[in-house]
N, C-alpha and C positions, 0 to 999 in steps of 0.2 A: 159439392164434392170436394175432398181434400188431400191431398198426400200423405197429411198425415199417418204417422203408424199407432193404432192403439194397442197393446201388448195382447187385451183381453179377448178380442174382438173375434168371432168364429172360434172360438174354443171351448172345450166341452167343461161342463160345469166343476167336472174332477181336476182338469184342466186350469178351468179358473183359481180354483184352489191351489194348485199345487204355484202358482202365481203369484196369487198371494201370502202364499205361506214365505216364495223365493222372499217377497217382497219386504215381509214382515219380519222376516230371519235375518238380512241386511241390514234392515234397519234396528234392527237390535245391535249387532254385532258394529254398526257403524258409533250406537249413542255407546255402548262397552268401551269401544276403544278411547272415543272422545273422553270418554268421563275416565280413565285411566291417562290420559296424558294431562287432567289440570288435577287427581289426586296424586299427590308425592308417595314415594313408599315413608317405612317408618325405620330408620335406621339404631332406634332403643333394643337393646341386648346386647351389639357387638360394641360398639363407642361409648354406647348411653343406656343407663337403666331408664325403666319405665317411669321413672318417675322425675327425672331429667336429670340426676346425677353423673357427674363425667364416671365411666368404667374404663381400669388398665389397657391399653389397646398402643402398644411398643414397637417403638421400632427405629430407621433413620431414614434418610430424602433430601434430597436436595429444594431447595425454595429461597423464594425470592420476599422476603419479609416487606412489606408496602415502607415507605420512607414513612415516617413520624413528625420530623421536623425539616424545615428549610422549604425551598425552593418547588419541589417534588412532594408534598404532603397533602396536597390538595387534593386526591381521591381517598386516602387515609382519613381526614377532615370529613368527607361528605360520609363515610362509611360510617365514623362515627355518630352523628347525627341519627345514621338509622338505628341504631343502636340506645343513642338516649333518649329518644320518640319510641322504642318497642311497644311500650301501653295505649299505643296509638294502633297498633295493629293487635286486636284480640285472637288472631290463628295463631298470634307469636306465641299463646298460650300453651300450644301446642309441639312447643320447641325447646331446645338449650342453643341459646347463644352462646355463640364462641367470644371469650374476649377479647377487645379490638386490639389487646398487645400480638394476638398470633395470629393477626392477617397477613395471609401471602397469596402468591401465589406459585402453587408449584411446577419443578422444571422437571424432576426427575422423580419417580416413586420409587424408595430403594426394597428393605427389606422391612418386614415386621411378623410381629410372633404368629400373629394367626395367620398369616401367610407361607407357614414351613412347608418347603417343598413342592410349593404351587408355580409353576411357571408364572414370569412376571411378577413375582410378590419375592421370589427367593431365589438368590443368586447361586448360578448352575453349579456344582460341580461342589458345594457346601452342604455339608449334613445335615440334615433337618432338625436333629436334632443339638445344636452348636448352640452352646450358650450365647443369649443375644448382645452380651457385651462383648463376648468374643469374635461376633457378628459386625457389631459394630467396627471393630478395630481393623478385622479385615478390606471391609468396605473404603476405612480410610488409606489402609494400605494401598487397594487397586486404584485409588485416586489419587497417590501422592505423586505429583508432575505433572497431575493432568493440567494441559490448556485448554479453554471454555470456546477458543476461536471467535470470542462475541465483539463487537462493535459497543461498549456499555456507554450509554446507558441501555439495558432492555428496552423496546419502545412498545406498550401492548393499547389497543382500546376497546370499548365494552361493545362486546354483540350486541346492538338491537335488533337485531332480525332473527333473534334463538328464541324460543317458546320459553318458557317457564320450565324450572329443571323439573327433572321425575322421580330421581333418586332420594335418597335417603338422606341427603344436604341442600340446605338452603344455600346456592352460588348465584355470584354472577360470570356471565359468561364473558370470556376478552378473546382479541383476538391482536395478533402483531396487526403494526400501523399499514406495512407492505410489505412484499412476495419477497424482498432482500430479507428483512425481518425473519419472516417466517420459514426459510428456507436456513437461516444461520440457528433459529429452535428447533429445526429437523432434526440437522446434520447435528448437534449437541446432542442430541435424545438419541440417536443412533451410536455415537461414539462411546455418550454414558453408558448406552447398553453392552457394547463390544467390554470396556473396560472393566463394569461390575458384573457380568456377566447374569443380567435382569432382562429379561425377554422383553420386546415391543413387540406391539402386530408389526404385521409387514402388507399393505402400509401404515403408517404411523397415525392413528386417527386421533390420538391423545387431544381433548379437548384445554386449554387452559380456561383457567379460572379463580377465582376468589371465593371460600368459603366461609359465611355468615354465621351460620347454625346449622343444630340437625335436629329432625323429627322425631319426637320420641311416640306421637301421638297422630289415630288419623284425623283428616281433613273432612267435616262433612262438606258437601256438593256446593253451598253455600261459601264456606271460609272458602274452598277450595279457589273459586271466583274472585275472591275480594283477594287472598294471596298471589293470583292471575293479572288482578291490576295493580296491586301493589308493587309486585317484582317489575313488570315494568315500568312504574315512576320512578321506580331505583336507579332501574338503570339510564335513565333519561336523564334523570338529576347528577349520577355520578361523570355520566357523557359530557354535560356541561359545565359541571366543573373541572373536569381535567379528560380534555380532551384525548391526549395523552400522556397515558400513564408508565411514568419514569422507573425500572427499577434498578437496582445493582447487582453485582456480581451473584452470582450463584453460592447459596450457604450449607455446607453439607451442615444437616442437623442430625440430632437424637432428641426422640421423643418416649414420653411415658404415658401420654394419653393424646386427647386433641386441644387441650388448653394451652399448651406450650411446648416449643420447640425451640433447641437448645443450641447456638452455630459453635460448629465446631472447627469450622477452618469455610474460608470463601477459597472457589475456584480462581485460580490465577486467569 
């Protein structure tokens, strides 16, 4: 005798069925979901043609450009590396890398074209249709005096405990060093907001991050896996090279795609 519960146990055969169908309906829904958080989306048409070509996609942002040289270029250095090892990863086939001159990571998302009149992409109270250099000029106006209230150097380090991204960019995830950190990148992102007049949720769930490349192409089940382990040796490898990662001032940019971003003035 057992305590056991069997699900099936005294139930009628239609019963059984409908059982198993719960059962089998779960577990489909359970392998869908699974297999859509290790497939990426495909971000080709709005950044990227199909065929990995950069496409027009404008606008400006504030970011924190990775150092290049001196003292602080040690996650810069490892990123690199991923980057001239890519034919080592055949899914990268599947990609356009970004080049390592316009690594950052960003602090603020300002305005950009395809974002006209969309809360959070477009600054309130600005015509959708405003030409976007006139856009741009504006944006530097609502910033001209701003103070950043930061403590620099920025101090960020990489999530290892974040899954592999989903979206339509290949990132690594960061996270401030501690709660003082992360609380002076709050109260920035909120101020930014008040100032440019650029929506944040409320609360502020903005991930930061570092992006690598983006997908122009899907994943079969396979790459999917092998880009599953890959991204986190990434980020392992970047973790122990630079434990933490140093950056400067906040750079208001403009952009004309995702290859380069142009500083226009750093936040005091």
């Amino acid at each position: 005798m057992t305590n056991g519960y069997s699900p099936t146990t005294g139930l009628s055969g239609q019963s059984r069925r409908g059982v198993l169908f719960g059962v089998t309906a779960a577990a489909s829904a359970s392998f869908l979901k699974a297999a859509a958080a290790v497939a990426p989306a495909v971000d080709g048409g709005r950044k990227f043609m199909a065929d990995g070509r950069v496409r027009g996609f404008a606008g400006n942002t504030l970011i924190c450009h990775l150092p290049q040289q001196g003292a602080d270029s040690a996650a810069f250095n490892a990123l690199l590396d991923i980057y001239r090892n890519a034919s080592d990863y055949p899914f990268l086939a599947n990609a356009t890398l970004l080049p390592p001159s316009s690594y950052h990571m960003t602090i603020f998302g300002g305005a950009n074209d395809q974002g006209r009149g969309k809360p959070g992409q477009w600054p309130q109270g600005v015509p959708s249709d405003l030409p976007l250099e006139a856009c741009h000029r504006l944006m530097a106006e609502r910033l001209k005096g701003f103070r950043s209230g930061l403590n620099l150097p920025i101090r960020m380090k990489v999530d290892l405990e974040a899954p592999a991204p989903e979206g339509g960019a290949i990132t690594l995830p960061l996270l401030p060093v501690d709660a003082a950190q992360s609380q002076q990148l709050r109260d920035l992102r909120r101020r930014l907001s008040e100032a440019t007049g650029i929506r944040i949720s409320d609360p502020d769930t903005y991930g930061f991050h570092i992006s690598l490349a983006y997908w122009i192409k899907p994943l079969t089940p396979e790459q999917a896996k092998a880009f599953d382990r890959a991204h986190r040796q990434w980020r392992t490898t970047l973790s122990k090279a630079a434990p933490v990662i140093a950056l400067g001032a906040p750079e208001f940019c403009v952009f004309k795609d995702m290859f380069a971003f142009e500083r226009q003035f750093y936040l005091e």
